[in-house]
KOLKENU-557157 format. One record per residue (C-alpha): residue in one letter; x, y negated, z negated. Coordinates in steps of 0.2 Angstrom, whole numbers, plus 5000, padded with zeros to 4 digits. Example, Ala and Ser with C-alpha at 12.3 -4.5 7.8 and 13.67 -1.06 7.14 Angstrom:
<kelums>
A506250224961;S506850054964;
</kelums>
This chain:
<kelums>
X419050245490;X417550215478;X416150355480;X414650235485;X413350365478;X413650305461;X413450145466;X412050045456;X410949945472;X410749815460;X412349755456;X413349855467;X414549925451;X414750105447;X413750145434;X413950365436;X412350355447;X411050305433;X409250295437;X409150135426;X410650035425;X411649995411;X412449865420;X411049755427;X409449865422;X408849885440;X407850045442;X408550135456;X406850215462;X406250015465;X406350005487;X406449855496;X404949755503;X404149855521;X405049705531;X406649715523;X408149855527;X407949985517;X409150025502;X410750115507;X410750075525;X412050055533;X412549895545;X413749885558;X414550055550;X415449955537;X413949865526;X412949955513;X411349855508;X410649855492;X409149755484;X408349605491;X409049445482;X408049305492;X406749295505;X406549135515;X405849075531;X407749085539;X407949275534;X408349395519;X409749395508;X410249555500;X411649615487;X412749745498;X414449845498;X415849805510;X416649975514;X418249905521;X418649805506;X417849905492;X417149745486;X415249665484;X414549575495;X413049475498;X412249495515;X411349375525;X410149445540;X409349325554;X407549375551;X406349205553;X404749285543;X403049285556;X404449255570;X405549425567;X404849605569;X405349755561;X405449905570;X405150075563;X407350135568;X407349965557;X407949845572;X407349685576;X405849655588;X405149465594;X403449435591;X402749375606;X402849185612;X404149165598;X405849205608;X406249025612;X406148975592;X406949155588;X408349115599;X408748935597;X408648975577;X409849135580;X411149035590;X411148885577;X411549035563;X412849115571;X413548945575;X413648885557;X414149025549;X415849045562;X416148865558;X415948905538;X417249045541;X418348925549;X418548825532;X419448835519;X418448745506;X418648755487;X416948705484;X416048825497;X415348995498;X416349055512;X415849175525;X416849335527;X416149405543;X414949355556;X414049475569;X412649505580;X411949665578;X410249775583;X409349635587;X409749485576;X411349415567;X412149455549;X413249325540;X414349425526;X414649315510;X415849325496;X415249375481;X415549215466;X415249275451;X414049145441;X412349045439;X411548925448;X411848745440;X410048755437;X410248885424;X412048805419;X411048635414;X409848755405;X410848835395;X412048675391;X410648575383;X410248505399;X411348345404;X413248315407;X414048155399;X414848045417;X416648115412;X416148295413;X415148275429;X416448195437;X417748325437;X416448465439;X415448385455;X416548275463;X417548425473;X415748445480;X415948265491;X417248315498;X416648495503;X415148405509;X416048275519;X417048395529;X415548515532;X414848345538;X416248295550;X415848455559;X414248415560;X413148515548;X412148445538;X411648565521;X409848465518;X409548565502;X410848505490;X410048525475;X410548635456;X409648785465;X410848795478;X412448745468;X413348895459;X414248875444;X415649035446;X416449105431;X417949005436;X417148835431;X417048785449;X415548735457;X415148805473;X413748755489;X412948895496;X411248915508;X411848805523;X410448845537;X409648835551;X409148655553;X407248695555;X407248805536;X407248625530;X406248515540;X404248525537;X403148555549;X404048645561;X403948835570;X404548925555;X404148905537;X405048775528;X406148775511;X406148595504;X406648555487;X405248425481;X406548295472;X407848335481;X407248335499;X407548165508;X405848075517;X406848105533;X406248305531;X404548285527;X404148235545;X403148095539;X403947945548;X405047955563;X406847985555;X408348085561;X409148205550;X410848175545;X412448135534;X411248015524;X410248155521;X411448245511;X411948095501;X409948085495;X410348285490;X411748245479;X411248095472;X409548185466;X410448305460;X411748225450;X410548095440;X409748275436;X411448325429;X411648145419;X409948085417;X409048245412;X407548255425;X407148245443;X406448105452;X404848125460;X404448195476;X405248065490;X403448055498;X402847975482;X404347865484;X403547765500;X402647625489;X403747625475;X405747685475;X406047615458;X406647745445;X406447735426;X407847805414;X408147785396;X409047645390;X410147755380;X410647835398;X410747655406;X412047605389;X412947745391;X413447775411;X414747665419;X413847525429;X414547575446;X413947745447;X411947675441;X412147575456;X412947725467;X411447825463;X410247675467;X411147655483;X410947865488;X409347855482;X408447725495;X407147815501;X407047745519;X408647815529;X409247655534;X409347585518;X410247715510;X412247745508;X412747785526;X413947965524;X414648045508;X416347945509;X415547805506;X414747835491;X416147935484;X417047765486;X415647695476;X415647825461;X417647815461;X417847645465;X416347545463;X416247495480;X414547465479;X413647405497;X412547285495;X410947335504;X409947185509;X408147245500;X407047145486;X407347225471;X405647285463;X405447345446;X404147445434;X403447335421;X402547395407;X400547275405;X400847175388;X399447175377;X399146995368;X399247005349;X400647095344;X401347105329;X403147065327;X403247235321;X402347325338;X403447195348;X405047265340;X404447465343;X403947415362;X406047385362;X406447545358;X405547615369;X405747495384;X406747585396;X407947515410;X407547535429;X408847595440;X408347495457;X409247405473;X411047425477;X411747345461;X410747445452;X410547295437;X409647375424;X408247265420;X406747265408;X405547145409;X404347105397;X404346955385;X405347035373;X406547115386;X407046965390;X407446915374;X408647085372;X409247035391;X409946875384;X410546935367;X410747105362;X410947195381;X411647015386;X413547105387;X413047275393;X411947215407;X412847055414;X414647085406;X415846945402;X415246765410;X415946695425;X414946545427;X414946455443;X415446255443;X414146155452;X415046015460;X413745935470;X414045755460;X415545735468;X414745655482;X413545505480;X411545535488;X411245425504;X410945245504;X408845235507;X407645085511;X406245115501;X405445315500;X405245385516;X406645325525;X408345385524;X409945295532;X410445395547;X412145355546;X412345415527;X413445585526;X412545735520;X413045785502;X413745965503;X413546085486;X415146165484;X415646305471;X416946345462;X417846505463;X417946615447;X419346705443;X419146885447;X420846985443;X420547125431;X418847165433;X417947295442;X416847275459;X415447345452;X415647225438;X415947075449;X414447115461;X413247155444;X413746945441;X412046855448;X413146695451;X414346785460;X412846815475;X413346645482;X414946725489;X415146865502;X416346985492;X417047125502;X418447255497;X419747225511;X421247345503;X421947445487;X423847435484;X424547535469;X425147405455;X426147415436;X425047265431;X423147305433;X422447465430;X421447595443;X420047515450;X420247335444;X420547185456;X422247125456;X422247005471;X420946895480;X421146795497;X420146615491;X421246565474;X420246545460;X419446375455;X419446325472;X417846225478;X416746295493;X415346315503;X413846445498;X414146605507;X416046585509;X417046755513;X418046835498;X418946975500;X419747075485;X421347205484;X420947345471;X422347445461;X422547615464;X423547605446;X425347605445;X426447685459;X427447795447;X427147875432;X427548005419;X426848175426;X425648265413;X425648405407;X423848515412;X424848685407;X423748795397;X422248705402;X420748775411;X420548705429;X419248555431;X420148495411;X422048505423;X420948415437;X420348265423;X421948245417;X422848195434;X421248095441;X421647995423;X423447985424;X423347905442;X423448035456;X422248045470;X420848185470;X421548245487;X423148265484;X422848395469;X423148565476;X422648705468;X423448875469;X423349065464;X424549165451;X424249305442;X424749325424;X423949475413;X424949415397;X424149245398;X422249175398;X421149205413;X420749045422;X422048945413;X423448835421;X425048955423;X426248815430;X426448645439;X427248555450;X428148425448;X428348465430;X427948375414;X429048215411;X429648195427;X429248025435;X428248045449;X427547965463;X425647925467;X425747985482;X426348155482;X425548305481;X425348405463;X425348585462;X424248665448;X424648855448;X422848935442;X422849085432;X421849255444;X421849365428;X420049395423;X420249515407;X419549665404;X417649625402;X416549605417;X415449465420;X413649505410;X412849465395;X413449355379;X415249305383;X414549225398;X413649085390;X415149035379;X416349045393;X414948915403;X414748815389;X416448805388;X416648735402;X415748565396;X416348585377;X418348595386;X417948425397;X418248255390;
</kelums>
């Protein structure tokens, strides 16, 4: 049993009872705010609260001691500010007219907390213990070592290339997507409310009551500007839900790839086109611009529908077609340039990530000329051009000019259809001429000929002549059935992750697990299952045995920085 006096109520480590900490540096004669539990109470006869770590209109958060466990906490109490009293034996009071909004807020904590202690999510925070107790609720939280993504991006030189972000955010969707199917909907998905944990997972925390993100109601609001959908700025008429948590991750992953945040959704209204580098636009795959364009509509019913969706989008390419006139930013052209001004102004023009097809556009006199030359590749990719045959039929037999022969047949245009094995969707639907069709994805099969992702079957045969607006529906590969398994021994977690996503297995069928080695690296992979060189199956499930030995140096100071930055130096 650790003796709790020389607890630091800081960091919650035993640093001899120091008045200043060497650990963390709190000074220990520093008392909470006159609204917050003192330091060194005691909840429930099991918690011991330390310092106040986060104050909003939900309640307090503070750093805490679990007795039982001998392990730190953090400690979330139910205490809506200018709602919640504090009474002098340090219970809670209701202030008066407020027991309604205390009490409709108090369930919906309780309720979401029990459900978060149900789960057993990777990529989530979880909840250790739920209570009520003198007056309000408490929901204990494991302690994850880490940062905020914010402060990750910071210290990382601010961006993550597509491959690195992928394996580091993707677990997220699906974290989100169950927490969804039950649901709760986060509404503050953003890098402040993502942690990075020493472990190179990524982790959501801060779900809340609904009205903490919602303006304008009874208590007072959290919303991240950038991040926040329209929906919760009350301005229009909108219901709060899955769609609202795609908006949050979108925002925040084109903060991870492209650098900066969009503007504030309510700026959004008159104008939902978003401007990013060209060298940004180059770079990123094409179907995950348009995924981003897609989560980013700012009206509701416009935007990708539930997280499934658009991780079938950024995996697959599925891209949905929203039926919305694409707008775009166009810079005022001054008359008399010089060639040599003209050729700066293409340097510096920068693409516009709009609609659902997210085609990257620039116009301007001189973009056009890139669009047809230079950029022709990277924005429209290989030609598939359409066969008018409208000459095949002869015009009607007329009198004279203004009279037509009523019994002449009406000349139908028909269209030829390309050829669209071995491409991707998102580079099928990026192919203007291919508008006159209505492509759909109607299944994916595994195949040995085309690679993961590419068409490998369509149901109207290429070359064949027909209507505008005719049906096609496509069959993607999900790569080939079997395979050699790779070998992710040795490497750290979201690197084994990459590695399998490449080599052709399912996201969700790569299990995770816990061993313990001290003779080998903490965090690295220990063993696997099936092993390397077998030849495996698609389908099954993979085994990754994760090494639980954290060394001998607590989390603190310089080695934390290189052990993040690792994280994006170790990824692909």
């Amino acid at each position: 049993m650790i003796n709790t006096e020389n607890l630091c109520m800081g960091c919650m480590n035993d640093n001899g009872g120091e008045e200043i900490c060497s650990i963390c540096g709190h000074d220990s004669s520093i008392q909470n705010h006159i609204e917050a539990l003192p330091i060194k109470f005691m909840i429930n006869n099991r918690y011991i609260v330390g310092k106040t770590l986060k104050v909003n209109g939900e309640g307090i958060t503070y750093i805490g001691w679990d007795k039982a466990t001998d392990s730190i906490v953090k400690i979330k109490e139910y205490f809506p500010l200018g709602i919640a009293v504090r009474n002098p034996d340090t219970s809670v009071a209701i202030a008066e007219d407020k027991k309604y909004v205390f009490n409709e807020g108090l369930l919906e904590f309780l309720e979401i907390n029990r459900n978060i202690m149900k789960q057993s999510l990777s990529s989530l925070v979880c909840v250790n213990d739920v209570f009520e107790w003198s007056g309000t609720a408490y929901a204990v939280l494991e302690n994850v070592q880490g940062i905020t993504l914010r402060d990750f991006l910071d210290r990382n030189g601010g961006i993550l290339k597509w491959e690195q972000a992928r394996a580091l955010m993707l677990p997220l969707i699906d974290t989100i997507g169950a927490m969804n199917g039950m649901g709760i909907v986060h509404k503050g998905i953003s890098p402040e409310t993502i942690l990075v944990g020493r472990d190179g997972k990524l982790r959501i925390t801060d779900y809340s009551i609904n009205k903490l993100r919602i303006a304008g109601t009874d208590i007072e609001s959290q919303l991240f500007d950038g991040y926040a959908a329209i929906e919760q700025y009350g301005i229009y008429d909108m219901q709060i839900g899955q769609h609202t948590d795609v908006y949050g991750f979108c925002a925040t992953l084109f903060n991870v790839l492209i650098g900066t945040e969009i503007p504030k959704a309510t700026l959004r209204i008159e104008d939902q086109s978003l401007s990013i580098p060209a060298k940004f636009a180059e770079e990123l795959p094409r179907h995950v611009l348009a995924a981003l364009a897609n989560g980013l509509k700012v009206k509701p019913q416009e935007r990708t529908g539930d997280i499934e969706i658009l991780k079938n989008e950024l995996v697959y390419g599925e891209i949905v077609e929203k039926e919305v006139k694409s707008t775009a930013k166009t810079a005022p052209q001054e008359e008399g340039k010089t060639k040599k001004q003209k050729a700066a102004a293409k340097s510096n023009a920068k693409y516009v990530l709009i609609s659902a097809l997210a085609t990257v556009l620039v116009f301007a006199v001189v973009g056009a000329i890139l669009v047809f030359t230079v950029f022709k590749d990277d924005i429209f990719g290989n030609e598939s051009k359409v066969v008018d045959s409208s000459s095949l039929d002869s015009a009607p037999v007329v009198d004279e000019i203004g009279s037509v022969d009523s019994d002449a047949a009406e000349s139908v245009k028909l269209y030829a259809v390309p050829d669209f094995s071995g491409k991707t969707y998102a580079e099928i639907m990026e192919d203007e001429e291919n508008k006159t069709f209505e492509i759909s994805i109607a299944n994916k099969v595994y195949s040995d000929e085309f690679a993961k992702g590419k068409v490998c079957k369509q149901s109207v045969e290429k070359g064949k002549e027909v209507e505008k607006n005719t049906k096609i529906e496509l069959t993607i590969s999900l790569g080939a059935k079997e395979f050699k398994m790779p070998n992710v021994v040795g490497l750290d977690e979201q690197t084994a992750k990459l590695e399998l996503l490449k080599a052709g297995f399912l996201y969700e069928n790569i299990e995770v697990l816990e061993k313990y080695d001290e003779k080998s690296e903490p965090g690295v992979i220990l063993t696997q299952t099936p092993e390397h060189s077998n030849q495996v199956n698609a389908d099954i499930v993979v085994k990754i045995y994760k090494n639980t030995y954290e060394g001998e140096e607590p989390m603190g100071g310089g080695d934390d920085d290189e052990i993040l930055a690792g994280i994006k130096e170790n990824t692909p």
